[in-house]
C-alpha positions as CSV (number, residue, x, y, z in Angstrom):
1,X,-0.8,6.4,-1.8
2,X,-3.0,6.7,-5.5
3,X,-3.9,2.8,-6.0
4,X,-3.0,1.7,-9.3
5,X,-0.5,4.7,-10.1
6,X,2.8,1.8,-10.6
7,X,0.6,1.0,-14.0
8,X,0.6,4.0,-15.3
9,X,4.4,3.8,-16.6
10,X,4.5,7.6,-15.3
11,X,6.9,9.3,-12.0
12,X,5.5,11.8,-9.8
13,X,7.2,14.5,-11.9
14,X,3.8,14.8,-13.8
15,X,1.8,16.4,-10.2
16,X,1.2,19.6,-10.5
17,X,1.9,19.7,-7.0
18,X,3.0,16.4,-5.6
19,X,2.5,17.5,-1.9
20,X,-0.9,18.6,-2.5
21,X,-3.9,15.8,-1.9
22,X,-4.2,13.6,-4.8
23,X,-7.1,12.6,-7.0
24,X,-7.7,8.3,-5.8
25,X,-5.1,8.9,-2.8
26,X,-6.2,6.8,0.0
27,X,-4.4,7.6,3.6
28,X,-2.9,4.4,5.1
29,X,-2.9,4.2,8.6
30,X,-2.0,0.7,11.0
31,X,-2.0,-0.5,14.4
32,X,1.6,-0.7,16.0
33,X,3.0,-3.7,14.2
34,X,0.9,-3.3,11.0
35,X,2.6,-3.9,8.0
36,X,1.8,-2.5,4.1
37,X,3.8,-3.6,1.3
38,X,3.2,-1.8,-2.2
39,X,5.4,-1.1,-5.4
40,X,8.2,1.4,-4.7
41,X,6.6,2.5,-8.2
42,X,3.1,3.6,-6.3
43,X,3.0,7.0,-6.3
44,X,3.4,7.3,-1.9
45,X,4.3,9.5,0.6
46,X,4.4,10.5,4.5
47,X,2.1,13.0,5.2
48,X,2.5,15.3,8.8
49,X,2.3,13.7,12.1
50,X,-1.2,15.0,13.6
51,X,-1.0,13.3,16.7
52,X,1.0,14.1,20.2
53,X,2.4,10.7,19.9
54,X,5.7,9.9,18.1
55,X,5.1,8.1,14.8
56,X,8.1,5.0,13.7
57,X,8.3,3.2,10.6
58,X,10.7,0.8,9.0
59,X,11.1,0.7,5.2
60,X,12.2,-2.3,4.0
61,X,13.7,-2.1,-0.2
62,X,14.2,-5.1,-1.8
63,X,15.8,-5.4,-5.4
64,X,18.3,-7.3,-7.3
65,X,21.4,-7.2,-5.7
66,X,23.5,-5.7,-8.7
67,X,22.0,-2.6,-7.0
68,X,23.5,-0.4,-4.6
69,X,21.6,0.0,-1.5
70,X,19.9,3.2,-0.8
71,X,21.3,4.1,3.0
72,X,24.2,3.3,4.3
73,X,23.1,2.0,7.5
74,X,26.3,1.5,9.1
75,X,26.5,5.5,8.8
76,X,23.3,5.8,9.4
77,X,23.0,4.2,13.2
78,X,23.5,6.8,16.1
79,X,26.0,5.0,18.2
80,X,23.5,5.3,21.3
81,X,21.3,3.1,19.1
82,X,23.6,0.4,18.7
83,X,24.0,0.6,22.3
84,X,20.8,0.6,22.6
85,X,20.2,-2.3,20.8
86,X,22.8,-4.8,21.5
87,X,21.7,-4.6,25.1
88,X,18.6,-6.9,24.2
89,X,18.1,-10.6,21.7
90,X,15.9,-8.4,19.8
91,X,18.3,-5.4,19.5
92,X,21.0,-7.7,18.0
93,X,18.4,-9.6,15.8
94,X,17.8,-6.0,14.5
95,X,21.3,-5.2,14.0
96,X,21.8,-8.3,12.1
97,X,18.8,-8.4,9.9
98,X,20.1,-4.2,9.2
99,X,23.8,-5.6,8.8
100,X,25.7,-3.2,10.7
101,X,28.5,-3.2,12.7
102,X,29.7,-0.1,15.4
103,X,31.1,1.8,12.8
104,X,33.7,2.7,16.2
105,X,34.4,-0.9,16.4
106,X,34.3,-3.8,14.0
107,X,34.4,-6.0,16.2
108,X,32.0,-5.1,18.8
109,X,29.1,-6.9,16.8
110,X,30.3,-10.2,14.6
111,X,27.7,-10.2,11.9
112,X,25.4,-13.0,12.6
């Protein structure tokens, strides 16, 4: 991420190449658990995986609710993980805070 880039009033469509490194950009990196929260107006990214182990994030959004999400999680969510996850309490305290349903079955999870 390039700290203080949300003050600039300007998108990413200014970098000459918005892959390459960035003048300021600072690499963010967190233990398991670790959480960073920015403005979705920071200019950010993901860069490549250099490690043998698998790397997970969730993204949180939040905005005024006039808006329209950005994924459709319900259609997002492999049915093995729903299964997966309404076999545990955390798994369905995930699938509640996400607020989806089996997209097979409406019923299979009662929104919480």
């Amino acid at each position: 991420m390039v700290p203080g880039s949300h003050l600039t009033g300007r998108t990413t469509a200014v970098l000459a190449d918005s892959t390459a490194p960035q003048p300021g950009e600072v690499i963010v990196q967190g233990e398991q658990g670790s959480v960073c929260i920015f403005s979705s107006h920071l200019f950010h990214g993901g860069t490549l995986n250099h490690t043998a182990a698998p790397r997970m994030a969730m993204h949180g959004f939040f905005t005024q609710r006039c808006f329209d999400q950005q994924v459709d999680q319900q259609a997002a969510l492999h049915p093995e993980t729903f299964a997966r996850l309404s076999q545990t309490e955390q798994g369905r305290a995930a699938i509640a805070v996400l607020d989806v349903l089996d997209s097979t079955d409406s019923a299979a999870m009662p929104r919480l």
